[in-house]
mmCIF file of the N, C-alpha and C atoms, coordinates in Angstrom:
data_MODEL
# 
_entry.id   MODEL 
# 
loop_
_atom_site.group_PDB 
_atom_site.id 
_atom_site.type_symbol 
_atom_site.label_atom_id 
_atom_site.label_alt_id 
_atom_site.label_comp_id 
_atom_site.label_asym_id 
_atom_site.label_entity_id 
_atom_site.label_seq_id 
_atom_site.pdbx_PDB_ins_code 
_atom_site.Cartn_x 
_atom_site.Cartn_y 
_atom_site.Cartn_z 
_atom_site.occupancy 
_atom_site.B_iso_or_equiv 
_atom_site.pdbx_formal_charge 
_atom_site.auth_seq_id 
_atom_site.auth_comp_id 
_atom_site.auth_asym_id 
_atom_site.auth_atom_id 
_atom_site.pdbx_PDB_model_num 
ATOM 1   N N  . UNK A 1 1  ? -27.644 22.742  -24.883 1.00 0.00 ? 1  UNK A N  1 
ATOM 2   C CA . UNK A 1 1  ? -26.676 23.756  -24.531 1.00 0.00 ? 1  UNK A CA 1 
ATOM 3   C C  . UNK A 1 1  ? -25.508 23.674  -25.510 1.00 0.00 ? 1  UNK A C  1 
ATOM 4   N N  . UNK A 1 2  ? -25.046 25.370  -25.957 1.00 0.00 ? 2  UNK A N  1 
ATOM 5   C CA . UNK A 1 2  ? -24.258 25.166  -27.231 1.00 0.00 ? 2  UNK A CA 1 
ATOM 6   C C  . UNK A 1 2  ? -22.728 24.737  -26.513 1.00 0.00 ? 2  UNK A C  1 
ATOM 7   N N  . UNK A 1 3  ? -21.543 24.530  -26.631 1.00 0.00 ? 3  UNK A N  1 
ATOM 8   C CA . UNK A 1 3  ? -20.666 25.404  -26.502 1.00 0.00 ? 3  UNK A CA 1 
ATOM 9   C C  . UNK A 1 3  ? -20.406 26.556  -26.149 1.00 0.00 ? 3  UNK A C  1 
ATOM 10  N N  . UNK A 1 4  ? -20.976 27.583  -26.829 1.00 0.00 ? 4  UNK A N  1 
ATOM 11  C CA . UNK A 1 4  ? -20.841 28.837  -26.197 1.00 0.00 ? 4  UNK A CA 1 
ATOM 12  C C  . UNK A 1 4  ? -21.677 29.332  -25.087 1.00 0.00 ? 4  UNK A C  1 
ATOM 13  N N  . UNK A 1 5  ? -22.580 28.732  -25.335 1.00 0.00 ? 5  UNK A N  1 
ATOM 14  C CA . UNK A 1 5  ? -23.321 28.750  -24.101 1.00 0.00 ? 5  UNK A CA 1 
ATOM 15  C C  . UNK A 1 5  ? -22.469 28.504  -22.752 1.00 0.00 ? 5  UNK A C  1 
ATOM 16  N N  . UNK A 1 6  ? -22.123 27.418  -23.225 1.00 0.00 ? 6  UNK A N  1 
ATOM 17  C CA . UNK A 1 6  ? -21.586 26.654  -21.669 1.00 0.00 ? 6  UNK A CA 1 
ATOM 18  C C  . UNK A 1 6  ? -20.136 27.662  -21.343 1.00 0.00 ? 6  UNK A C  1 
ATOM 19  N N  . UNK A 1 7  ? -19.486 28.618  -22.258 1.00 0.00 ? 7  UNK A N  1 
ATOM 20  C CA . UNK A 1 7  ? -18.436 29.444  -22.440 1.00 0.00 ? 7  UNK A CA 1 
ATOM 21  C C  . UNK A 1 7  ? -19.247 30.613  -21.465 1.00 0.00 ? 7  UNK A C  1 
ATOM 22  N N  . UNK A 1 8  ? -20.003 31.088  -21.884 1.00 0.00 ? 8  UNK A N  1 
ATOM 23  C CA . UNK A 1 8  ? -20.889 32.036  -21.210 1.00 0.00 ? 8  UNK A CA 1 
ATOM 24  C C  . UNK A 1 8  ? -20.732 31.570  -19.403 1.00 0.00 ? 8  UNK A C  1 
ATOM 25  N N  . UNK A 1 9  ? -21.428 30.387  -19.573 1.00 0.00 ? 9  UNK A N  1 
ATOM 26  C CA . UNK A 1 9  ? -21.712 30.304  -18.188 1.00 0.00 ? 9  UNK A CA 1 
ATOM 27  C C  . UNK A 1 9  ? -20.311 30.258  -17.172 1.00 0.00 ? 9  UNK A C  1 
ATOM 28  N N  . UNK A 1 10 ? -19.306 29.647  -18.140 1.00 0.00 ? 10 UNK A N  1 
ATOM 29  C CA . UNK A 1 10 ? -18.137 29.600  -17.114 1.00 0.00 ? 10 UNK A CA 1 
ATOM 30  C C  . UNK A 1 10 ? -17.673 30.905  -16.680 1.00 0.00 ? 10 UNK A C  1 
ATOM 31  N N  . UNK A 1 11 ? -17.826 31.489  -17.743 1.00 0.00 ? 11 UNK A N  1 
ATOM 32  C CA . UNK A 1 11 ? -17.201 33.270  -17.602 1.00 0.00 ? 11 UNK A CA 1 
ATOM 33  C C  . UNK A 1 11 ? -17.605 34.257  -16.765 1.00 0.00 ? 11 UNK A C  1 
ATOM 34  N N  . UNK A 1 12 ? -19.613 33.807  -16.764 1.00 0.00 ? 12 UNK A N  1 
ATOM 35  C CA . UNK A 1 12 ? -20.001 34.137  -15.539 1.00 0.00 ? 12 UNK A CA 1 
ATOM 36  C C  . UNK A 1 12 ? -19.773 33.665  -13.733 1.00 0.00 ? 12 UNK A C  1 
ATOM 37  N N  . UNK A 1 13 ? -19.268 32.186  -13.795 1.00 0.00 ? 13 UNK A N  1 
ATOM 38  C CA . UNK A 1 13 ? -18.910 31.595  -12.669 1.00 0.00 ? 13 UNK A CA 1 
ATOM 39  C C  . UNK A 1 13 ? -17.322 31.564  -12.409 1.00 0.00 ? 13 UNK A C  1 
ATOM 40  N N  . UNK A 1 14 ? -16.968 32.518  -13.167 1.00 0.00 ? 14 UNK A N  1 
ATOM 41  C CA . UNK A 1 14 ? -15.520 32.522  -12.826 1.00 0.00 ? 14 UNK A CA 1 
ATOM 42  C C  . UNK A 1 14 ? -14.741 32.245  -11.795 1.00 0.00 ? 14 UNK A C  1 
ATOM 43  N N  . UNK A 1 15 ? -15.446 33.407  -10.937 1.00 0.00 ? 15 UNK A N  1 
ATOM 44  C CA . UNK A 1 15 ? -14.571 33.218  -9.410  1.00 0.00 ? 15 UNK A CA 1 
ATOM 45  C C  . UNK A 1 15 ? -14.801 31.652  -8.761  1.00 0.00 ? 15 UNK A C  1 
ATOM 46  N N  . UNK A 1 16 ? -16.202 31.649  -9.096  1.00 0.00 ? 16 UNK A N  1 
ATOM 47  C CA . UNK A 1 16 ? -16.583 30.110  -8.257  1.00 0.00 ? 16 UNK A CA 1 
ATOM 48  C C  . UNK A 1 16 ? -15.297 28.906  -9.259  1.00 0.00 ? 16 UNK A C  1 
ATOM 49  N N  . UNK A 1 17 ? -15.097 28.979  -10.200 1.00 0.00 ? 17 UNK A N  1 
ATOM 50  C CA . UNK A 1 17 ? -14.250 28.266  -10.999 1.00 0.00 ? 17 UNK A CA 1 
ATOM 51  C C  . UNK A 1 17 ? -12.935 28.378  -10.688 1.00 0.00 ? 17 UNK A C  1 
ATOM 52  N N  . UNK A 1 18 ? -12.475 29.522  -10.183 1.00 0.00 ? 18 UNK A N  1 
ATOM 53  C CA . UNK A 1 18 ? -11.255 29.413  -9.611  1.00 0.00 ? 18 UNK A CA 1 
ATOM 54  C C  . UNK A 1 18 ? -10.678 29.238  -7.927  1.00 0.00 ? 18 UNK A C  1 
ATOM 55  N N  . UNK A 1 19 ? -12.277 29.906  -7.279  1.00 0.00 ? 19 UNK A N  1 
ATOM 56  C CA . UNK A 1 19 ? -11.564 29.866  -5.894  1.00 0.00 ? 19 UNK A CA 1 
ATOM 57  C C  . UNK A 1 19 ? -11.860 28.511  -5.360  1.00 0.00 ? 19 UNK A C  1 
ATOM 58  N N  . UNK A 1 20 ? -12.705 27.656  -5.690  1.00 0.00 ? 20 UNK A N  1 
ATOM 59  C CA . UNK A 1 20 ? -13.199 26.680  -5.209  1.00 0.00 ? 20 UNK A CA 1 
ATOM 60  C C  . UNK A 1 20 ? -11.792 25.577  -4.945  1.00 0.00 ? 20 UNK A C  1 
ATOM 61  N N  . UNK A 1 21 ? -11.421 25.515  -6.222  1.00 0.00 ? 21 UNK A N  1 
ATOM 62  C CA . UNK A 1 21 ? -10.033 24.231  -6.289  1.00 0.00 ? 21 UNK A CA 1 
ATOM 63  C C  . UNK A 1 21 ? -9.152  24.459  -5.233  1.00 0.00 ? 21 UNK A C  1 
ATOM 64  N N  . UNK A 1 22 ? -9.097  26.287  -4.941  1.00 0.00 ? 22 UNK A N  1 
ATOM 65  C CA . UNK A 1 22 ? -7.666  26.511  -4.399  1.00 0.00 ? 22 UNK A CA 1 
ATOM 66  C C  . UNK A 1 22 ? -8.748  27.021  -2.842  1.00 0.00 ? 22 UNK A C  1 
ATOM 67  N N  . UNK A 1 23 ? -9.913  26.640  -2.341  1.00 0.00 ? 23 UNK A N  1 
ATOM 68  C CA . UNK A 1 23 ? -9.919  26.278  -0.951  1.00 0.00 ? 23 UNK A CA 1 
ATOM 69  C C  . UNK A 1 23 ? -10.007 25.183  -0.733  1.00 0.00 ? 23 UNK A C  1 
ATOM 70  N N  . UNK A 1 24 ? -10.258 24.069  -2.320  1.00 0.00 ? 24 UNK A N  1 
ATOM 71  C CA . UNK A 1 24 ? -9.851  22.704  -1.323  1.00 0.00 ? 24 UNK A CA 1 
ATOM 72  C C  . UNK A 1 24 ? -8.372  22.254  -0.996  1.00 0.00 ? 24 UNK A C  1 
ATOM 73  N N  . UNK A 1 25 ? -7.801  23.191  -2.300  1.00 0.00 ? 25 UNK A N  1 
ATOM 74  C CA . UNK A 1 25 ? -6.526  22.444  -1.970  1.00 0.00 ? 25 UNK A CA 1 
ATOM 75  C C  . UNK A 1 25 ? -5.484  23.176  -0.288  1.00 0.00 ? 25 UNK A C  1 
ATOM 76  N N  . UNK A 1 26 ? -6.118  24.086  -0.204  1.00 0.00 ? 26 UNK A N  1 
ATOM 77  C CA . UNK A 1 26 ? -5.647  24.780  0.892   1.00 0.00 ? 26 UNK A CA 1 
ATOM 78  C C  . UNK A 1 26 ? -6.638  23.889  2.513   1.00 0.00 ? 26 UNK A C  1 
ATOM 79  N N  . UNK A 1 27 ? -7.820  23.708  2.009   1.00 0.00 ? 27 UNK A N  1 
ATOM 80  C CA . UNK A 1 27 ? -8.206  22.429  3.215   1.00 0.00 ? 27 UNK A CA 1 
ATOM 81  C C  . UNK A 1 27 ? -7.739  21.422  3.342   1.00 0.00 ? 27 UNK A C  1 
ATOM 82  N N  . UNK A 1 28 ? -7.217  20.662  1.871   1.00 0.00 ? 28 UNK A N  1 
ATOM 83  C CA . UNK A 1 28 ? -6.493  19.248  2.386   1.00 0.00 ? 28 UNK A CA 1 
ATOM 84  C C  . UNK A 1 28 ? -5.056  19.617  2.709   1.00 0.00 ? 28 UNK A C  1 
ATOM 85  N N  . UNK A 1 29 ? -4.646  20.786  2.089   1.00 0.00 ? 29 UNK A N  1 
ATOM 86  C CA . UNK A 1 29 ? -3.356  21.077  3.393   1.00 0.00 ? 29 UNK A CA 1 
ATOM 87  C C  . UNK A 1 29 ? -2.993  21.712  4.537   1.00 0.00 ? 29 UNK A C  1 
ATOM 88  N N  . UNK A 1 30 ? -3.780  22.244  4.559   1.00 0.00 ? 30 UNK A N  1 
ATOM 89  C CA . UNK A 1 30 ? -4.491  22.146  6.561   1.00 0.00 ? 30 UNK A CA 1 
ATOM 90  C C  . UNK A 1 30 ? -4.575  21.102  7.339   1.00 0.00 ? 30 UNK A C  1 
ATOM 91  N N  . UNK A 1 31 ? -5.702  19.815  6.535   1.00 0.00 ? 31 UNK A N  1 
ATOM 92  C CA . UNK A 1 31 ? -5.636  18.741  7.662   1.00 0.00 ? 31 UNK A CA 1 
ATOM 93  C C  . UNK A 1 31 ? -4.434  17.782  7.082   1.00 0.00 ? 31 UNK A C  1 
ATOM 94  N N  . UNK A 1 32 ? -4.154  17.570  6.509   1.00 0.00 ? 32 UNK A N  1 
ATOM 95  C CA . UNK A 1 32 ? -2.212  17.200  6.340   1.00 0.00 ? 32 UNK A CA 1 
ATOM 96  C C  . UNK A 1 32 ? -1.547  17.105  7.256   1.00 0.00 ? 32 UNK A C  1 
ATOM 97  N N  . UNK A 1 33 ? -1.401  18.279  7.387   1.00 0.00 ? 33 UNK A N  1 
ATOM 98  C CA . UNK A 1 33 ? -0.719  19.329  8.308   1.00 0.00 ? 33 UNK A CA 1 
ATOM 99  C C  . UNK A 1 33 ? -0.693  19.616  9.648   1.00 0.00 ? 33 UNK A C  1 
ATOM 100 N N  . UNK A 1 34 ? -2.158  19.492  10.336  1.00 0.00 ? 34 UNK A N  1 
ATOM 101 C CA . UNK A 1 34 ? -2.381  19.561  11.220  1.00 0.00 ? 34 UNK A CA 1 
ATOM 102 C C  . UNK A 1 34 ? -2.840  18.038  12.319  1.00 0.00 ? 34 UNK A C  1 
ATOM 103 N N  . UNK A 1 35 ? -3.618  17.399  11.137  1.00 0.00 ? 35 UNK A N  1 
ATOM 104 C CA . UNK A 1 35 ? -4.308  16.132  11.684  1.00 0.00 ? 35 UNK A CA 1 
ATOM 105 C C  . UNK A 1 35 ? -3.364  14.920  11.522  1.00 0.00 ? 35 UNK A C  1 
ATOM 106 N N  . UNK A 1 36 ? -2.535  14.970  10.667  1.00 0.00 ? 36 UNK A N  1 
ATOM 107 C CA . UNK A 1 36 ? -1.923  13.150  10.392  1.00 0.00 ? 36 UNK A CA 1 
ATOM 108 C C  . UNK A 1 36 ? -0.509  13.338  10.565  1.00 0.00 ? 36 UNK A C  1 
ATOM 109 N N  . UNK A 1 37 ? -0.032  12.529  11.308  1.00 0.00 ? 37 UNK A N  1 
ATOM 110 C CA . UNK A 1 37 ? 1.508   11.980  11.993  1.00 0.00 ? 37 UNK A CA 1 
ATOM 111 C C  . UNK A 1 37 ? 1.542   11.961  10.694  1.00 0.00 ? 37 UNK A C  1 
ATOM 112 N N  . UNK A 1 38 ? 3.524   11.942  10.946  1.00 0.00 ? 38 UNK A N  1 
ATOM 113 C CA . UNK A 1 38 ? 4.785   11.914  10.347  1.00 0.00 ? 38 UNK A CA 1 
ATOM 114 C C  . UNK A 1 38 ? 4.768   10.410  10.796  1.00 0.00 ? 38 UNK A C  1 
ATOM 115 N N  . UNK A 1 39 ? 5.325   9.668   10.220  1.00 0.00 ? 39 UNK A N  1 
ATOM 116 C CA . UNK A 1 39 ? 5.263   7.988   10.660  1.00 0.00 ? 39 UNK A CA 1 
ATOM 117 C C  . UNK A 1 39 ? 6.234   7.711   9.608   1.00 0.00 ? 39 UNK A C  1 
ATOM 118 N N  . UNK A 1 40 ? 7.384   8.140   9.873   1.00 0.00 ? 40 UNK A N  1 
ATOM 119 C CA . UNK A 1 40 ? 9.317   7.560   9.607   1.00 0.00 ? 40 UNK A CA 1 
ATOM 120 C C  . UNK A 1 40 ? 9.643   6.815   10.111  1.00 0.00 ? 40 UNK A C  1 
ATOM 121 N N  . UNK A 1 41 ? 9.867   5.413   9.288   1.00 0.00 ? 41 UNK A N  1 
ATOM 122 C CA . UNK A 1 41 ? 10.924  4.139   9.532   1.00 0.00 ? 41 UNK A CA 1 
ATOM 123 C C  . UNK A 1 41 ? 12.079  4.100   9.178   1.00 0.00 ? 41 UNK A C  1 
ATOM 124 N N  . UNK A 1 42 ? 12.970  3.515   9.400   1.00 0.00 ? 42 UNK A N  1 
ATOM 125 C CA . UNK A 1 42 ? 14.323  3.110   8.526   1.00 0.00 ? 42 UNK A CA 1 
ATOM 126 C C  . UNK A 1 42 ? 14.993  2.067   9.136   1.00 0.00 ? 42 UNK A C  1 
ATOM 127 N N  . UNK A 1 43 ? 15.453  1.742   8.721   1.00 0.00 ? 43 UNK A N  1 
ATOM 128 C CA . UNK A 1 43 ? 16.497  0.151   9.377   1.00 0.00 ? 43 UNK A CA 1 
ATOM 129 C C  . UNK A 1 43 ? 17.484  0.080   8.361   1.00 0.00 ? 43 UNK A C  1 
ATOM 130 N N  . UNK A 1 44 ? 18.621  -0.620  9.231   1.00 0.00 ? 44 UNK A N  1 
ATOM 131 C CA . UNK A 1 44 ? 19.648  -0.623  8.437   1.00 0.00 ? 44 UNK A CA 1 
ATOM 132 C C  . UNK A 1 44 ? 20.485  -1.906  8.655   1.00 0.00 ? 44 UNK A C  1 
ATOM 133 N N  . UNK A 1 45 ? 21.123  -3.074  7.671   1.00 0.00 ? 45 UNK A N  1 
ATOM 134 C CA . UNK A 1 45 ? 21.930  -3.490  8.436   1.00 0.00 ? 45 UNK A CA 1 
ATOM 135 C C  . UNK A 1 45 ? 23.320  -3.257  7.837   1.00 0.00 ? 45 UNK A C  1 
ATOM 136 N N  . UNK A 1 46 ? 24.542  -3.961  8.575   1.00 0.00 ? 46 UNK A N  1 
ATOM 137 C CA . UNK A 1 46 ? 25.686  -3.546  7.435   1.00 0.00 ? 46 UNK A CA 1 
ATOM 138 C C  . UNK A 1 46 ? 26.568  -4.891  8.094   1.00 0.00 ? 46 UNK A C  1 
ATOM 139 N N  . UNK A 1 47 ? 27.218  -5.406  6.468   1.00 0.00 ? 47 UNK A N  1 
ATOM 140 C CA . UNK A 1 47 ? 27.610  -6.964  6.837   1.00 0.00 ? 47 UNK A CA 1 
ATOM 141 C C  . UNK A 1 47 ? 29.055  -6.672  6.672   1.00 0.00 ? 47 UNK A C  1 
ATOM 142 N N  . UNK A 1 48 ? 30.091  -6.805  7.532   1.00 0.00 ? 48 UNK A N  1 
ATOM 143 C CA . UNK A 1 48 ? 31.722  -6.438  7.619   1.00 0.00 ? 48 UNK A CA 1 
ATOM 144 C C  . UNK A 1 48 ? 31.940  -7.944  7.255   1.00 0.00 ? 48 UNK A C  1 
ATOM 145 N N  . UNK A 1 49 ? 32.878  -7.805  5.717   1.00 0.00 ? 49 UNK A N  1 
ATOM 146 C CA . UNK A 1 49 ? 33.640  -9.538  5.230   1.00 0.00 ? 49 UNK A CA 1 
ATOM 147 C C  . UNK A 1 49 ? 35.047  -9.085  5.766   1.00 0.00 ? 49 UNK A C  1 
ATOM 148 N N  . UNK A 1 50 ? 35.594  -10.104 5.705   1.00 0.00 ? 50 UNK A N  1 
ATOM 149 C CA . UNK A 1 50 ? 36.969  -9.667  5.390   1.00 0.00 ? 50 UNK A CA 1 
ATOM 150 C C  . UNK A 1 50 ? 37.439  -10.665 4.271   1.00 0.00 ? 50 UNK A C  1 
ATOM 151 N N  . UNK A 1 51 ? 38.607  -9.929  3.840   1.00 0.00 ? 51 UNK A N  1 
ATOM 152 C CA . UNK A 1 51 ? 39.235  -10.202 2.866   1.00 0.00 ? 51 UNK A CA 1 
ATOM 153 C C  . UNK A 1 51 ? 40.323  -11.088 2.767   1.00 0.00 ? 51 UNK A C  1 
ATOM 154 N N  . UNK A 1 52 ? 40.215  -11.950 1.746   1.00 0.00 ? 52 UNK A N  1 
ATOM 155 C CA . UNK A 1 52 ? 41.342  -13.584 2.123   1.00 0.00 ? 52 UNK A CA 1 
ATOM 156 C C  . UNK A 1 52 ? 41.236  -13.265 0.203   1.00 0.00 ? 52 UNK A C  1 
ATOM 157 N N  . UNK A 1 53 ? 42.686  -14.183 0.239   1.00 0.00 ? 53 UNK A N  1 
ATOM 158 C CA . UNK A 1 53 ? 43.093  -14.288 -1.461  1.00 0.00 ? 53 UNK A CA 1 
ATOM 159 C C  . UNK A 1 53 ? 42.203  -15.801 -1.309  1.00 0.00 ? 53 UNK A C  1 
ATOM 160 N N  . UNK A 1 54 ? 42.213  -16.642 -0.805  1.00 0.00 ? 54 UNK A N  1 
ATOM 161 C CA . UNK A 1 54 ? 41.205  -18.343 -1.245  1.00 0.00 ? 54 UNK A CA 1 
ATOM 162 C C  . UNK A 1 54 ? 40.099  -18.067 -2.021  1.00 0.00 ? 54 UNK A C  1 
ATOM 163 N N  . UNK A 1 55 ? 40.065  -19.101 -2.987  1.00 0.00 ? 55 UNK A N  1 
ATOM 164 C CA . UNK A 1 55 ? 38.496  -18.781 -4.069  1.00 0.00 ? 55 UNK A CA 1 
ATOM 165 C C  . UNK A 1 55 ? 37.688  -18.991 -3.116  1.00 0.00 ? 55 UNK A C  1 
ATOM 166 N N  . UNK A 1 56 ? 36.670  -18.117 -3.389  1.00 0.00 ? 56 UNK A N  1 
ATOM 167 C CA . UNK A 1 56 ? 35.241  -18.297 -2.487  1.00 0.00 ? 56 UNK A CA 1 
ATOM 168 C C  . UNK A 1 56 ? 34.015  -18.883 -3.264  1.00 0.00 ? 56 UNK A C  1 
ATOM 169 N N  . UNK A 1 57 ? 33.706  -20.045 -2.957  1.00 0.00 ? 57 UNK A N  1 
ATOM 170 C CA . UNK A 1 57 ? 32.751  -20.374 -3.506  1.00 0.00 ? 57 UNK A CA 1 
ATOM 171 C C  . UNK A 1 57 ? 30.705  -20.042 -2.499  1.00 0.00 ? 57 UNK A C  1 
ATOM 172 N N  . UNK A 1 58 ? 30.234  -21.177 -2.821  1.00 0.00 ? 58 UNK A N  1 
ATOM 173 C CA . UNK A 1 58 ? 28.908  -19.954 -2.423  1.00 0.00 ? 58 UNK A CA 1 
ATOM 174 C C  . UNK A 1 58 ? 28.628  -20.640 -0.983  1.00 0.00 ? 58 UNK A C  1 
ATOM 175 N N  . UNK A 1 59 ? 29.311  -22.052 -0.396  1.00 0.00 ? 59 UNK A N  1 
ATOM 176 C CA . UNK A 1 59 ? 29.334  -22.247 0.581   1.00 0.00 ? 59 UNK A CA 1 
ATOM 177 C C  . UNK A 1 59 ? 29.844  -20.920 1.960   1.00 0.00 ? 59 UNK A C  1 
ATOM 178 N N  . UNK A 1 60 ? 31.201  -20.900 1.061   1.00 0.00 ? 60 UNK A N  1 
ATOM 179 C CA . UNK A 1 60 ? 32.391  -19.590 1.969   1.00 0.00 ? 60 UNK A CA 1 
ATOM 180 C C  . UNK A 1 60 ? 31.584  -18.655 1.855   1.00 0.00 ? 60 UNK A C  1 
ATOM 181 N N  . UNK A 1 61 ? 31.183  -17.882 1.255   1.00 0.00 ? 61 UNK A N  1 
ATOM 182 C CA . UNK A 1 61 ? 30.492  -16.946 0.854   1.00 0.00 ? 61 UNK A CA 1 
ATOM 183 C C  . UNK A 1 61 ? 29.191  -16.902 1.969   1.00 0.00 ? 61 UNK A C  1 
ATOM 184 N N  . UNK A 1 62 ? 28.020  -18.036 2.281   1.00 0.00 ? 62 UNK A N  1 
ATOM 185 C CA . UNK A 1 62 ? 27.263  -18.086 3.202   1.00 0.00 ? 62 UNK A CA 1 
ATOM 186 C C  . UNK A 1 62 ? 27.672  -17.693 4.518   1.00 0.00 ? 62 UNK A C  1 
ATOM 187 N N  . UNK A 1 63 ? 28.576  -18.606 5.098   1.00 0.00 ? 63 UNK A N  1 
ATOM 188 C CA . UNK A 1 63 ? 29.537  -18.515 6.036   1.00 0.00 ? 63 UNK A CA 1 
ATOM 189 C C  . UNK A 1 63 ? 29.863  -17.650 6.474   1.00 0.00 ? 63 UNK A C  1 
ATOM 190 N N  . UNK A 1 64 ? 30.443  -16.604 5.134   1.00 0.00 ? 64 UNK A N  1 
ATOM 191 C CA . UNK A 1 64 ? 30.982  -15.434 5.750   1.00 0.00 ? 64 UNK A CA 1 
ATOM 192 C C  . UNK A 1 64 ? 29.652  -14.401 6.108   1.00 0.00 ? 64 UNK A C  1 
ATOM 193 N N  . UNK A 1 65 ? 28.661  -14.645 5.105   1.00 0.00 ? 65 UNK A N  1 
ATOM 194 C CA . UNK A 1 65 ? 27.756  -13.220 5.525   1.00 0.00 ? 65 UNK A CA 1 
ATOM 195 C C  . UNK A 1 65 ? 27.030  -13.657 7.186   1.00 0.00 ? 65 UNK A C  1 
ATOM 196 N N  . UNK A 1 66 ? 26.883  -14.959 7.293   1.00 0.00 ? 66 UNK A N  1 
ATOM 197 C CA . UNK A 1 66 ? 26.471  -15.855 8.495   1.00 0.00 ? 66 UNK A CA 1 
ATOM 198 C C  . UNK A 1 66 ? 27.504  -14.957 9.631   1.00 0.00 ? 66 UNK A C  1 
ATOM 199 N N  . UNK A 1 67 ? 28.771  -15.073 9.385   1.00 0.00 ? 67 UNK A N  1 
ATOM 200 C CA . UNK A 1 67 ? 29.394  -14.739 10.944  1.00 0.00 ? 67 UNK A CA 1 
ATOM 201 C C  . UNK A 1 67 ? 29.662  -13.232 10.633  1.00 0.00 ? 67 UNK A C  1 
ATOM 202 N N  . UNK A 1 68 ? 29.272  -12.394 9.527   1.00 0.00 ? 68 UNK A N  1 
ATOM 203 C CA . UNK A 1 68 ? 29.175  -11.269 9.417   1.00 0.00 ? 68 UNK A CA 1 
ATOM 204 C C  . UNK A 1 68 ? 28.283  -10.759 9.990   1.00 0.00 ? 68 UNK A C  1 
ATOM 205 N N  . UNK A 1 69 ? 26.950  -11.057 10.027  1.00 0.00 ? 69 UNK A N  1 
ATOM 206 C CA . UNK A 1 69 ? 25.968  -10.762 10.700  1.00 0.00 ? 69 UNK A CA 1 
ATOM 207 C C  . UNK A 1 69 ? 26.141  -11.248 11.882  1.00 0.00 ? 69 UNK A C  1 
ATOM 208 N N  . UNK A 1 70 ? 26.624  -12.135 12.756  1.00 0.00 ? 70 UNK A N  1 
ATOM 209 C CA . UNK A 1 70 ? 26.286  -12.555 13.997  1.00 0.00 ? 70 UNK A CA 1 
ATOM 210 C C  . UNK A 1 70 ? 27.604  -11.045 14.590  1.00 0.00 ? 70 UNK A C  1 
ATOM 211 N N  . UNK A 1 71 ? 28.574  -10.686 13.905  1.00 0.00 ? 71 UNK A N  1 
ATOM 212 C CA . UNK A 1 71 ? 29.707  -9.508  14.359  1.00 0.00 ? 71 UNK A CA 1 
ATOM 213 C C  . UNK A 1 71 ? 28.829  -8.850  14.869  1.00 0.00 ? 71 UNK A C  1 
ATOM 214 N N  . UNK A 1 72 ? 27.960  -8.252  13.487  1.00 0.00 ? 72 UNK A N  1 
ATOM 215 C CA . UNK A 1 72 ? 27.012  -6.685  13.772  1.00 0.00 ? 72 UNK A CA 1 
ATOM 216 C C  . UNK A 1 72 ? 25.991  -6.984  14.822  1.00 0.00 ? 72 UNK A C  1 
# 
């Protein structure tokens, strides 16, 4: 089979060449759509420091996110 051959044949299967893609893609968004949950998580946390002029080293620093989290 030449090239043109195979040009031929597509030209004759045209429609089948074009409608085919766009009923699957219209079936897999049907069952999308219709068949499979939405399944949304989110979590959040949020750590309140407060603010002191003392150097903080990474002990203070533990400490604080420690009783930051036990606040929230």
């Amino acid at each position: 089979m030449t090239l043109l051959e195979l040009l031929q044949l597509l030209r004759k299967h045209l429609r089948l060449v074009v409608l085919l893609p766009i009923l699957c893609a219209v079936a897999a968004g049907a069952y999308s759509v219709l068949f499979m949950r939405n399944t949304y998580t989110a979590s959040t946390s949020m750590y309140v420091l407060a603010q002191n002029n003392a150097s903080t080293d990474a002990s203070n620093l533990s400490q604080d996110l420690n009783a930051s989290q036990m606040l929230t």
